[in-house]
PAFI-922136 format. One line per 5 residues: number of its first residue (from 0); their letters; for each residue x, y, z of N, C-alpha, C, O. Coordinates in Angstrom, 3 decimals, decimal comma, m for minus. Layout:
<rs>
NUM) a) X:Y:Z:X:Y:Z:X:Y:Z:X:Y:Z ~ ...;
</rs>
This chain:
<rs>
0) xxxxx) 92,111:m52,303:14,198:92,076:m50,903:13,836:90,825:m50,589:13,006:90,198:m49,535:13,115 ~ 90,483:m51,678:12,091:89,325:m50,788:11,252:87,912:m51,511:12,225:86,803:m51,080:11,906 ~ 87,958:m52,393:13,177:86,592:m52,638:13,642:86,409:m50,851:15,273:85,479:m50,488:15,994 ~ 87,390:m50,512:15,138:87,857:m49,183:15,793:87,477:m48,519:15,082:86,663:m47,848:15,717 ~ 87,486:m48,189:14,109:86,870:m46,859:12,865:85,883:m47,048:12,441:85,292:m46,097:11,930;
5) xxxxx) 85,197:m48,511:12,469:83,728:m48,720:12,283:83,138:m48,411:13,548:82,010:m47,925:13,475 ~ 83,641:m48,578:14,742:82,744:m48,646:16,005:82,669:m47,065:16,059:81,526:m46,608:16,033 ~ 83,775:m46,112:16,133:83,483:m44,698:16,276:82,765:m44,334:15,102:81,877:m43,524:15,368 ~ 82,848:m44,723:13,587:81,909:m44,454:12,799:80,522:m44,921:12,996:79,882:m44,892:11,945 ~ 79,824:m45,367:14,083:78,658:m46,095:14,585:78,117:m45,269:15,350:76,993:m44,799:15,177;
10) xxxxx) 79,201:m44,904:16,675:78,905:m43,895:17,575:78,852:m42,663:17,061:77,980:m42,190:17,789 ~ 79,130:m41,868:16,388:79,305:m40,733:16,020:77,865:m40,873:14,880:77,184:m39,875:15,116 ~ 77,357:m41,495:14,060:75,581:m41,609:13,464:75,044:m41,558:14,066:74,081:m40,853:13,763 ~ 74,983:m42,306:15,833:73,993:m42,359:16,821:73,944:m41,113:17,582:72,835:m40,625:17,801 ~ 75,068:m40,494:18,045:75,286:m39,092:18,850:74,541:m38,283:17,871:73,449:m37,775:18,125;
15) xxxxx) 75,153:m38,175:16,750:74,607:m37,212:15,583:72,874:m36,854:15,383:72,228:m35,807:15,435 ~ 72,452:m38,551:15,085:71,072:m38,824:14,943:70,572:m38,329:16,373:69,683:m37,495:16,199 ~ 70,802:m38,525:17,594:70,270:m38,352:19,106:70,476:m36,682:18,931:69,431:m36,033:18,981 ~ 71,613:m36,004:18,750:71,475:m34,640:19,070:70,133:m34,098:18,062:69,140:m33,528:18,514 ~ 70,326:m34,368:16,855:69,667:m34,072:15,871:68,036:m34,010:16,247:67,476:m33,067:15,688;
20) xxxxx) 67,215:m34,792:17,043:66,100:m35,698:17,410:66,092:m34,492:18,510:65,295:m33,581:18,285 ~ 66,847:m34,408:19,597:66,601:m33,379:20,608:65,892:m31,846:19,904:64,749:m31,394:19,975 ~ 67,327:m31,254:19,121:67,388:m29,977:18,205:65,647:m29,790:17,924:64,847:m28,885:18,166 ~ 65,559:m30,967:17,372:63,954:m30,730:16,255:62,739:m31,004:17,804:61,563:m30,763:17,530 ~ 62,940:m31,338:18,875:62,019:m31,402:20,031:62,330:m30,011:20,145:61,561:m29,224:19,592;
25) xxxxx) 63,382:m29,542:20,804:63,280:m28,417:21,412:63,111:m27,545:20,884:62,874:m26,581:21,612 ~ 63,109:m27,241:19,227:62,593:m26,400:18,505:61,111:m26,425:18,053:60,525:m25,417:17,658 ~ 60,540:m27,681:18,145:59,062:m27,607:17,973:58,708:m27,277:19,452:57,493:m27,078:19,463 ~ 59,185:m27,137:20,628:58,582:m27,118:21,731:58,352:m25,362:21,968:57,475:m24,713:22,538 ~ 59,792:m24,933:21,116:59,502:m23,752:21,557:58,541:m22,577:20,327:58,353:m21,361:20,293;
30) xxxxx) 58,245:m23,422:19,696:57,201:m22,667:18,737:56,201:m22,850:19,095:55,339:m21,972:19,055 ~ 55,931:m24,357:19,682:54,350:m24,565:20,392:54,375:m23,302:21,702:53,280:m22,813:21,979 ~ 55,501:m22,845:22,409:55,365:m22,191:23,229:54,728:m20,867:22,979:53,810:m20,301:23,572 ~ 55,620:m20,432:21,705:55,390:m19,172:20,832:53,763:m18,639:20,612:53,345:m17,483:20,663 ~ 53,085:m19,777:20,376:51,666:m19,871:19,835:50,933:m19,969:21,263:49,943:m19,237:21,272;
35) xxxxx) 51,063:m20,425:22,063:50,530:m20,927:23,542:50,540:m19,487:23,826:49,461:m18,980:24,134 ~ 51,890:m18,533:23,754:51,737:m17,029:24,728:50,522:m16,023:23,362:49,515:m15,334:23,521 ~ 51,027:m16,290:22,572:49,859:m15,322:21,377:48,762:m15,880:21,862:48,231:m15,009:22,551 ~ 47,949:m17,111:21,895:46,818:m17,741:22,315:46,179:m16,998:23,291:45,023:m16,579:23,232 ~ 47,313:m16,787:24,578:46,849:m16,366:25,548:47,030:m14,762:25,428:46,161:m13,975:25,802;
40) xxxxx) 48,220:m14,391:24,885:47,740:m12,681:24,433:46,137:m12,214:23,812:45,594:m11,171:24,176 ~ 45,612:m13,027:22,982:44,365:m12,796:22,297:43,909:m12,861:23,284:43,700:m11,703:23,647 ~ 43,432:m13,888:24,386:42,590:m14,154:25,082:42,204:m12,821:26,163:41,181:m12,189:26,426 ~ 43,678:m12,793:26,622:43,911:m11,153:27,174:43,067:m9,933:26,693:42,472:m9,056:27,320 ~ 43,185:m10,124:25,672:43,095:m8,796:24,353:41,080:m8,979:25,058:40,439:m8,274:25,838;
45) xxxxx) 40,691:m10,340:24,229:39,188:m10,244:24,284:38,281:m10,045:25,668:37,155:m9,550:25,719 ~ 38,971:m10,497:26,637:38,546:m10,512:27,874:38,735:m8,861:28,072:37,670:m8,289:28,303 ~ 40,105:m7,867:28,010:40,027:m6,309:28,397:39,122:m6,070:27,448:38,233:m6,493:28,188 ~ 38,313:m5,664:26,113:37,679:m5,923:25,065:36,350:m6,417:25,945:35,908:m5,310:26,252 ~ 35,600:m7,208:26,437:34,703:m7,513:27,121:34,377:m6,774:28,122:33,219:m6,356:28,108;
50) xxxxx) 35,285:m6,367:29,318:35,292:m5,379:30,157:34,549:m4,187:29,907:33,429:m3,766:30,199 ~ 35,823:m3,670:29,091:35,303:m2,393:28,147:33,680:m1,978:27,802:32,949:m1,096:28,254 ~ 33,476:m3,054:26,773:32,272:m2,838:26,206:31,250:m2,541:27,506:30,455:m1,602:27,527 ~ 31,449:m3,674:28,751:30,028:m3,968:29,660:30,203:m2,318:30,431:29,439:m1,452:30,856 ~ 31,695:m2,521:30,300:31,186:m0,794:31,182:30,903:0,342:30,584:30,579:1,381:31,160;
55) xxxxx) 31,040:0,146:29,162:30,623:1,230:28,150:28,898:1,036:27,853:28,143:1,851:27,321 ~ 28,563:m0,394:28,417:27,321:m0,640:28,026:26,648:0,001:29,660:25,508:0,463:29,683 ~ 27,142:m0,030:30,391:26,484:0,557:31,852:26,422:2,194:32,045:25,529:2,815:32,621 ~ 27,431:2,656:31,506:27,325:4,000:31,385:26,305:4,515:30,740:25,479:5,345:31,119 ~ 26,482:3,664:29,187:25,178:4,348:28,425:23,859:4,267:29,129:23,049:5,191:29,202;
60) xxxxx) 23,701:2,859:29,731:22,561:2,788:30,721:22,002:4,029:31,301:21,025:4,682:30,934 ~ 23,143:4,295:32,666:22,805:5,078:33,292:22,726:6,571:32,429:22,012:7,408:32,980 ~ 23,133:6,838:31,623:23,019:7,859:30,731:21,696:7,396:30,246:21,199:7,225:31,359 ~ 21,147:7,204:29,767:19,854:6,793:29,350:18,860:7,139:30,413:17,749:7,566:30,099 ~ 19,227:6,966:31,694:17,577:6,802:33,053:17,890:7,860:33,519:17,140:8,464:34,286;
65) xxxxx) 19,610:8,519:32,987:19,812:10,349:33,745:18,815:11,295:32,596:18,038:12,225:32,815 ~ 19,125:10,766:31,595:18,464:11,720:30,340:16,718:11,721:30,141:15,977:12,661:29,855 ~ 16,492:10,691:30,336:14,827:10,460:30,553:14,457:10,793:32,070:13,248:11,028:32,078 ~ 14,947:10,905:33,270:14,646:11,428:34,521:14,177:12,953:33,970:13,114:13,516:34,233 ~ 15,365:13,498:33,061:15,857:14,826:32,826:14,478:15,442:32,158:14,017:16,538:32,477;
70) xxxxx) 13,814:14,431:31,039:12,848:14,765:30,288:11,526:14,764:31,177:10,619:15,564:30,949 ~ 11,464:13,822:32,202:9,935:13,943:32,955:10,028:14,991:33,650:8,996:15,659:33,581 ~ 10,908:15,482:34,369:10,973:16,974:35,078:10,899:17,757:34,237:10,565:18,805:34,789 ~ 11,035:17,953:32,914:10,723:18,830:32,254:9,248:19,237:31,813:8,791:20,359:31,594 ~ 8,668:18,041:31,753:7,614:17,790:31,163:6,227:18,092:31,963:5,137:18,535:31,603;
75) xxxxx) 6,754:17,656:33,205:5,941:18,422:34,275:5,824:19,584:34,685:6,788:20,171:35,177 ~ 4,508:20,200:34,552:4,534:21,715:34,855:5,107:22,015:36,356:4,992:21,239:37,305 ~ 5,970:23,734:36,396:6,206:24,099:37,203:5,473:25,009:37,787:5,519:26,186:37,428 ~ 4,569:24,509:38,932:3,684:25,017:39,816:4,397:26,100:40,458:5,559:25,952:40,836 ~ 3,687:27,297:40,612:4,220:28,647:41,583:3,542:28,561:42,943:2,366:28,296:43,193;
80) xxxxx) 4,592:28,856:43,801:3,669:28,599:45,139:2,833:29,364:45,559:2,890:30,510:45,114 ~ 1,904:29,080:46,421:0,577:29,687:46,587:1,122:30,928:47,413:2,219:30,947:47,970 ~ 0,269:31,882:47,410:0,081:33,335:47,606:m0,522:33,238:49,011:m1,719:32,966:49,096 ~ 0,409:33,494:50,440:0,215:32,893:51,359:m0,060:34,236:51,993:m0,394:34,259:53,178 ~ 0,078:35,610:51,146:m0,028:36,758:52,437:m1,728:37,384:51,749:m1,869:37,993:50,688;
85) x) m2,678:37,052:52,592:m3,453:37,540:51,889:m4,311:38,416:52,967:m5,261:39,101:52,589;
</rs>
Protein backbone atom coordinates (compact mmCIF):
# COMPACT_ATOMS: atom_id res chain seq x y z
CA UNK A 1 0.00 0.00 0.00
CA UNK A 2 2.50 2.73 0.75
CA UNK A 3 5.03 1.65 -2.25
CA UNK A 4 1.28 2.44 -4.12
CA UNK A 5 1.16 6.01 -2.64
CA UNK A 6 4.74 6.56 -3.36
CA UNK A 7 4.42 5.33 -6.99
CA UNK A 8 1.19 7.63 -7.65
CA UNK A 9 3.01 10.28 -5.59
CA UNK A 10 5.92 9.91 -8.39
CA UNK A 11 3.50 9.92 -11.22
CA UNK A 12 1.50 12.72 -10.36
CA UNK A 13 5.34 15.22 -9.92
CA UNK A 14 6.09 13.88 -13.38
CA UNK A 15 2.47 14.57 -15.10
CA UNK A 16 2.52 17.83 -13.09
CA UNK A 17 6.23 18.80 -14.01
CA UNK A 18 5.40 17.54 -18.00
CA UNK A 19 2.08 19.59 -18.12
CA UNK A 20 3.78 22.45 -16.47
CA UNK A 21 6.96 22.38 -19.23
CA UNK A 22 4.23 22.23 -22.13
CA UNK A 23 2.02 25.41 -20.41
CA UNK A 24 5.41 27.57 -20.36
CA UNK A 25 6.24 26.26 -24.36
CA UNK A 26 3.01 27.08 -25.49
CA UNK A 27 2.88 30.26 -23.82
CA UNK A 28 6.28 31.46 -24.91
CA UNK A 29 5.32 30.25 -28.40
CA UNK A 30 2.47 32.26 -28.48
CA UNK A 31 4.06 35.57 -27.50
CA UNK A 32 6.90 34.87 -29.94
CA UNK A 33 3.87 34.68 -32.29
CA UNK A 34 2.44 37.97 -30.88
CA UNK A 35 5.76 39.86 -31.79
CA UNK A 36 6.31 37.90 -35.25
CA UNK A 37 2.55 39.49 -36.43
CA UNK A 38 3.57 43.28 -34.92
CA UNK A 39 7.07 42.65 -36.75
CA UNK A 40 5.29 42.06 -39.72
CA UNK A 41 2.49 44.77 -39.09
CA UNK A 42 5.46 47.44 -38.98
CA UNK A 43 6.89 46.04 -41.94
CA UNK A 44 3.42 46.50 -43.64
CA UNK A 45 3.13 49.95 -42.17
CA UNK A 46 6.84 50.94 -43.79
CA UNK A 47 6.55 49.35 -47.07
CA UNK A 48 2.56 51.34 -47.61
CA UNK A 49 4.79 54.42 -46.09
CA UNK A 50 7.40 53.81 -48.99
CA UNK A 51 4.78 53.58 -51.67
CA UNK A 52 3.29 56.66 -50.59
CA UNK A 53 6.19 58.83 -50.40
CA UNK A 54 7.63 57.51 -54.20
CA UNK A 55 4.30 58.45 -55.54
CA UNK A 56 4.11 61.63 -53.70
CA UNK A 57 7.69 62.05 -54.88
CA UNK A 58 6.49 61.49 -58.76
CA UNK A 59 3.72 63.73 -58.64
CA UNK A 60 5.74 66.50 -57.32
CA UNK A 61 8.02 65.62 -60.25
CA UNK A 62 5.65 65.89 -62.75
CA UNK A 63 4.29 69.00 -61.06
CA UNK A 64 7.56 70.52 -61.28
CA UNK A 65 8.19 69.90 -65.54
CA UNK A 66 4.08 70.96 -65.71
CA UNK A 67 4.97 74.26 -63.82
CA UNK A 68 8.29 75.12 -65.58
CA UNK A 69 6.75 73.99 -69.20
CA UNK A 70 4.06 76.61 -67.86
CA UNK A 71 6.85 79.32 -67.24
CA UNK A 72 8.74 78.94 -70.78
CA UNK A 73 5.44 79.55 -72.65
CA UNK A 74 5.10 82.36 -70.79
CA UNK A 75 8.24 83.73 -71.23
CA UNK A 76 8.18 83.54 -74.82
CA UNK A 77 6.80 86.32 -76.69
CA UNK A 78 3.44 86.04 -78.30
CA UNK A 79 3.91 86.72 -81.95
CA UNK A 80 0.64 88.19 -83.90
CA UNK A 81 0.15 86.72 -87.15
CA UNK A 82 1.20 88.38 -90.15
CA UNK A 83 -1.16 90.74 -92.00
CA UNK A 84 -1.92 88.55 -94.99
CA UNK A 85 -4.62 90.91 -96.80
CA UNK A 86 -2.62 93.48 -98.23
Amino acid sequence: MRENKKFLFVMRSILITLVSIYLVYADVRDVAGVFSMASHAVDDVKHHSEEKGKKAARTIKSLDALFEEAQKTQKTPITEPADTEK
